[in-house]
C-alpha positions as CSV (number, residue, x, y, z in Angstrom):
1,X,9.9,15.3,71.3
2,X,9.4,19.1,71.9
3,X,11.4,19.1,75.2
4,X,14.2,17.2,73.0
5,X,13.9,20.3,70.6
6,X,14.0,22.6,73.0
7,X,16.9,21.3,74.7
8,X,18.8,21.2,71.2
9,X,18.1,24.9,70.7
10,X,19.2,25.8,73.7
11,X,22.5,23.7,73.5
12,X,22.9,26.1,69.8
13,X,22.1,28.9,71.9
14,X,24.7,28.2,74.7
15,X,27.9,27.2,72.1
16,X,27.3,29.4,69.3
17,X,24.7,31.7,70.2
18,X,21.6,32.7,67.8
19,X,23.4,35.5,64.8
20,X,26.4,32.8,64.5
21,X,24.0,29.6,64.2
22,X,22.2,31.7,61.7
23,X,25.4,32.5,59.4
24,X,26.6,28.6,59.9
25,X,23.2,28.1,58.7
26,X,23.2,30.2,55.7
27,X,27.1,29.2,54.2
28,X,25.9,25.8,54.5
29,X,22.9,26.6,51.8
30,X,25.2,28.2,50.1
31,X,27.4,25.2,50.0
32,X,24.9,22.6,49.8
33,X,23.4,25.3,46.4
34,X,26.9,25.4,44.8
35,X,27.2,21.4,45.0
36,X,23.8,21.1,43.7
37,X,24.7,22.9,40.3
38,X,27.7,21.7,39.9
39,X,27.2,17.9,40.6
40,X,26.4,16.6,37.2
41,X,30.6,17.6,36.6
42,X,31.3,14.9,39.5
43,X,29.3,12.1,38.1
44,X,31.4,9.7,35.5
45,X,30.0,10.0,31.7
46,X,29.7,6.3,32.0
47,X,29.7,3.5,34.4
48,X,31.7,0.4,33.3
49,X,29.3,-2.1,31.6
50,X,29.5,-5.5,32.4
51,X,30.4,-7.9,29.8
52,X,30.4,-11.3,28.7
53,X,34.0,-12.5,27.6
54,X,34.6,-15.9,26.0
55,X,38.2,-17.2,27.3
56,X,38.4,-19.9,24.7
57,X,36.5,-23.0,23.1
58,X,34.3,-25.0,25.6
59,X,35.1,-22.3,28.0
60,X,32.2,-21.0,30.1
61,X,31.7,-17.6,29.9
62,X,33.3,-15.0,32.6
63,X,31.9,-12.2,33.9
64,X,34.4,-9.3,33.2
65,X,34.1,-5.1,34.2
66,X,35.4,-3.3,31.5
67,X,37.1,-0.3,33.3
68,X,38.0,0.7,30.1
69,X,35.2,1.8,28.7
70,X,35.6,5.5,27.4
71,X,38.9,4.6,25.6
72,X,38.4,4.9,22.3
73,X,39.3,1.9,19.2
74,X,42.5,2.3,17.7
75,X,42.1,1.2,14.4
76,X,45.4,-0.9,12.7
77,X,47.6,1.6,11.3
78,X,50.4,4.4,12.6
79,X,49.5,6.0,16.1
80,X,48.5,9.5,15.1
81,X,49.6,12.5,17.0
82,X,46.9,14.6,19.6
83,X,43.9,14.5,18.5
84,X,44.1,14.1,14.6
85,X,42.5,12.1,12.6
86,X,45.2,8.8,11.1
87,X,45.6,9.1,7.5
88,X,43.0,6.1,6.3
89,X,40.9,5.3,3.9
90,X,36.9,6.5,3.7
91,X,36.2,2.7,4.0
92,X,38.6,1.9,6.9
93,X,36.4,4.2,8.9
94,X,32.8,3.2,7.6
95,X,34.1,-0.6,8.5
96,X,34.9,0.6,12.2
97,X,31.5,2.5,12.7
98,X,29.6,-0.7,11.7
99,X,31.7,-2.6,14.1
100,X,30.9,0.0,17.0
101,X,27.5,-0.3,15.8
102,X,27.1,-3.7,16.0
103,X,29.0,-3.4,19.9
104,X,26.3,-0.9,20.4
105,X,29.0,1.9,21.3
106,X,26.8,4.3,18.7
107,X,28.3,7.8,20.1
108,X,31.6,6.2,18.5
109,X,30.1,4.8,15.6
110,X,28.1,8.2,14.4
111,X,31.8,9.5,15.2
112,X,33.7,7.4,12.8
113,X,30.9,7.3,10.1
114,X,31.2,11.1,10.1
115,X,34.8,10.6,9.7
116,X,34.0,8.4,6.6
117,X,32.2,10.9,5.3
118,X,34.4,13.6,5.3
119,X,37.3,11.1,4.2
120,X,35.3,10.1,1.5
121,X,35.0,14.0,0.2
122,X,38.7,14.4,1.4
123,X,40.0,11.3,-1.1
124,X,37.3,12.7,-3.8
125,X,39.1,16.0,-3.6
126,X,35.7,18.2,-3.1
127,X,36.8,19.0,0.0
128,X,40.9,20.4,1.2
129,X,42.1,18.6,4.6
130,X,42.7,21.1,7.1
131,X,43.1,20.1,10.7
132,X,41.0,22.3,13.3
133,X,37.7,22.6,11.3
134,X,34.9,22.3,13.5
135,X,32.3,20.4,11.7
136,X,29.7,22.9,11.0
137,X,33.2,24.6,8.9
138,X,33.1,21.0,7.2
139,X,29.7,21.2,6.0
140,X,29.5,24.4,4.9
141,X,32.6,24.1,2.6
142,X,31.3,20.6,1.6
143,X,28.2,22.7,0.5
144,X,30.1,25.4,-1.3
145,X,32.1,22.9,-3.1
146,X,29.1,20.6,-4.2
147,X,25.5,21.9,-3.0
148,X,24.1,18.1,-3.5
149,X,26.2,16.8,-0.2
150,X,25.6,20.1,1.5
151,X,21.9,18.9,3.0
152,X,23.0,15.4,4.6
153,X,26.4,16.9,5.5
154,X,24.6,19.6,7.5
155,X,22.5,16.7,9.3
156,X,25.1,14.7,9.8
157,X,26.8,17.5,11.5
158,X,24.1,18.1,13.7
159,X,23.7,15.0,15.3
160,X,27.6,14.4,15.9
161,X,26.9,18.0,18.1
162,X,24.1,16.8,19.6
163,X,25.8,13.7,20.8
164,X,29.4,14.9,21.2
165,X,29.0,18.2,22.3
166,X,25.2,18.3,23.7
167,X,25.9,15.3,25.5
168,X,23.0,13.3,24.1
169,X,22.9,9.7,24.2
170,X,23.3,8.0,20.8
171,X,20.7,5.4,19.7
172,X,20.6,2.8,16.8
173,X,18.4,5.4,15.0
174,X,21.2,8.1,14.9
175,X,23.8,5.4,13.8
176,X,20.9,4.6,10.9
177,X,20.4,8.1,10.0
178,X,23.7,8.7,9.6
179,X,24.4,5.6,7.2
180,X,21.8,7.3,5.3
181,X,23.6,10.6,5.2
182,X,26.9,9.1,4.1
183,X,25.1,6.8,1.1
184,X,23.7,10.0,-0.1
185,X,27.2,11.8,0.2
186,X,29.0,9.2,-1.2
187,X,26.6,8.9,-4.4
């Protein structure tokens, strides 16, 4: 093994020589560095989940992929424009949270139940709709405008940004927490 070594060094030595192999050496740390921090940005959010699809009555059930998967519900009603929020009622949006609850998609469920919320203050008129508040704005004028919903609004707020925009995963807790937080809202 050491003559093997040796005879690779020297084979370095001879094509590139020793200041060379050492730079070559070096950019590729660098390289492999700068791929290691930035390598969570290559990896999908979420790998398609396999699912079990019933094809009809009597059918035997068929193993589908769901490529799909980080497309987001479309609830019935007019395709809304970017990324605002189709004109519905509170309870159109409470309904779709417990069906993404029950599917076990509970980022999009905490998602739509906040929605609900804020729709529910929206139709109540304690709150004014204006497109582009962040939700941390929503809570705080929620608060201003009745300081009962300004508590649960500020914790619901804070687990949609710990899930949406922190990246956490969402569990069957936060989807129950948040039901909480829109009962005491809505009261």
């Amino acid at each position: 093994m050491t003559r093997a070594w040796a005879e690779l060094l020297q084979l370095v030595d001879d094509l590139l020589g020793v200041p060379l192999a050492a730079v070559l050496l070096l950019l590729a740390a660098i390289l492999f560095g700068v791929l290691y921090y930035f390598y969570p940005r290559w990896v999908p959010k979420r790998f398609p989940r396999l699912r079990f699809r019933r094809q009809g009555k009597g059918d035997q059930d068929q193993l589908d992929v769901d490529p799909d998967e980080d497309e987001e519900p479309e609830p019935d009603a007019e395709p809304s424009t970017d990324e605002e929020v189709p004109e519905l009622p509170a309870h159109v949006f409470a309904s779709l949270a417990d069906r993404l609850a029950a599917e076990g998609r509970y980022a999009e469920a905490v998602r739509e139940r906040l929605r609900s919320m804020v729709r529910g203050l929206v139709e109540r008129e304690i709150l004014e709709h204006r497109p582009g508040m962040t939700v941390t704005e929503l809570a705080r004028a929620a608060g201003a405008a009745r300081p009962a919903v300004e508590a649960p609004m500020r914790n619901a707020s804070g687990i949609f940004s710990d899930i949406w925009y922190g990246e956490r995963p969402a569990t069957a807790e936060h989807d129950s927490r948040m039901r909480e937080f829109a009962a005491e809202v809505n009261r």
